[in-house]
C-alpha positions in Angstrom: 174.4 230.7 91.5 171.8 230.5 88.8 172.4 232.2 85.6 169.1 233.1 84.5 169.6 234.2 81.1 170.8 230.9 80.8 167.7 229.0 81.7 165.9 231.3 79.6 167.8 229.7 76.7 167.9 226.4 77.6 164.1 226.8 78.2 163.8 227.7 74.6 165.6 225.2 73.5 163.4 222.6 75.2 160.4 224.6 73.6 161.7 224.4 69.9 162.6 220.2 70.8 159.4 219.8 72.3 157.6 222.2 69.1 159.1 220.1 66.1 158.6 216.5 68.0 155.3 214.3 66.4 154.6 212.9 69.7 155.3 216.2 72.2 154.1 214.4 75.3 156.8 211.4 74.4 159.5 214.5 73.8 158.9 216.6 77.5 159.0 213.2 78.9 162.5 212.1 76.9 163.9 216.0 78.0 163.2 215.1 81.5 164.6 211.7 81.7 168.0 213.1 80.3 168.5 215.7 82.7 169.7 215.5 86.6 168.0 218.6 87.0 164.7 220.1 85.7 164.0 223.7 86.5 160.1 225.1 85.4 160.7 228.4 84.7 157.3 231.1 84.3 156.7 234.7 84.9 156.1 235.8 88.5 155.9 239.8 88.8 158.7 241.2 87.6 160.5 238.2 88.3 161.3 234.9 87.6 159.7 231.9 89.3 161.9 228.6 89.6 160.3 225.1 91.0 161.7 221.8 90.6 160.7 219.4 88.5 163.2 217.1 88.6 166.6 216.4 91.0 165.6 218.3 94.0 167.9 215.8 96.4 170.6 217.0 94.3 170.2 220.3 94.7 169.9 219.9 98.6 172.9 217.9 98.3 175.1 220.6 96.9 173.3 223.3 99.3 174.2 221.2 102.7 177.7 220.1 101.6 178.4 223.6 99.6 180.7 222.2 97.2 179.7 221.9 92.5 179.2 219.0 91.8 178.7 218.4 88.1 175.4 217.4 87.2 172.8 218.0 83.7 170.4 220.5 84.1 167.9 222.0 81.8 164.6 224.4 82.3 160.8 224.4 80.6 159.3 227.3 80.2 155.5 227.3 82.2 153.2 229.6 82.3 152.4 229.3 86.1 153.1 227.3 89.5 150.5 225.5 89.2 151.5 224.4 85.9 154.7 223.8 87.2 153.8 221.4 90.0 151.6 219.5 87.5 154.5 218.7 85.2 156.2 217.7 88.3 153.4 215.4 89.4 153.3 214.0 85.9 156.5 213.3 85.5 157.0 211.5 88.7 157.5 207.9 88.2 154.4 205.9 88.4 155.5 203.8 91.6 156.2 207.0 93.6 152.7 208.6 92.6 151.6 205.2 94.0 153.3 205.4 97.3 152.2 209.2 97.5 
C-alpha cells in the first residue's frame, strides 16, 4: 500500500536535491539512476496522480507474486501527466528509445 504522505516527502526531497544542484538536468538524471522505483507525483482533482517513471516490471512483479520485496523507491513532484510521461520518455535509456 502506498503511503502517500510519504511520497509527498520524498518528492520534496528530490525537489530541494534537484533545486541546490549546478547542473539540475545531471541531478534528476543521478536521482533516477539510484532508485529501483520512480513514482511522478502531480495534482489530479482532489487527488493524487501516480505514473511510473522508473521500475514498472518490479512493481508487476510484486503485484502477480503478492509478496514485499525490498526495493529503493523515491517520487518527483510533476505538475501533470503529460509531464510525467515526458520525464519517463527522457529518462529511458537511449538504446530503448531506439528500439521504441
Amino acid at each position: 500500500m502506498l503511503d502517500f504522505d510519504e511520497l509527498r516527502e520524498l518528492a520534496a526531497d528530490v525537489r530541494v536535491f534537484v533545486d541546490v544542484a549546478e547542473d539540475k538536468a545531471e541531478a534528476l538524471r543521478a536521482v533516477i539512476a539510484a532508485y529501483d522505483v520512480v513514482l511522478a507525483i502531480f495534482p489530479s482533482g482532489e487527488d493524487m496522480g501516480l505514473h511510473v517513471i522508473k521500475g514498472k516490471e518490479i512493481l508487476d512483479k510484486i503485484a502477480k507474486s503478492r509478496t514485499h520485496a525490498i526495493y529503493s523507491h523515491t517520487a518527483i513532484a510533476v505538475p501533470d501527466l503529460e509531464h510525467a510521461e515526458v520525464l519517463k520518455h527522457l529518462t529511458v535509456p537511449v538504446e530503448q528509445r531506439i528500439a521504441a
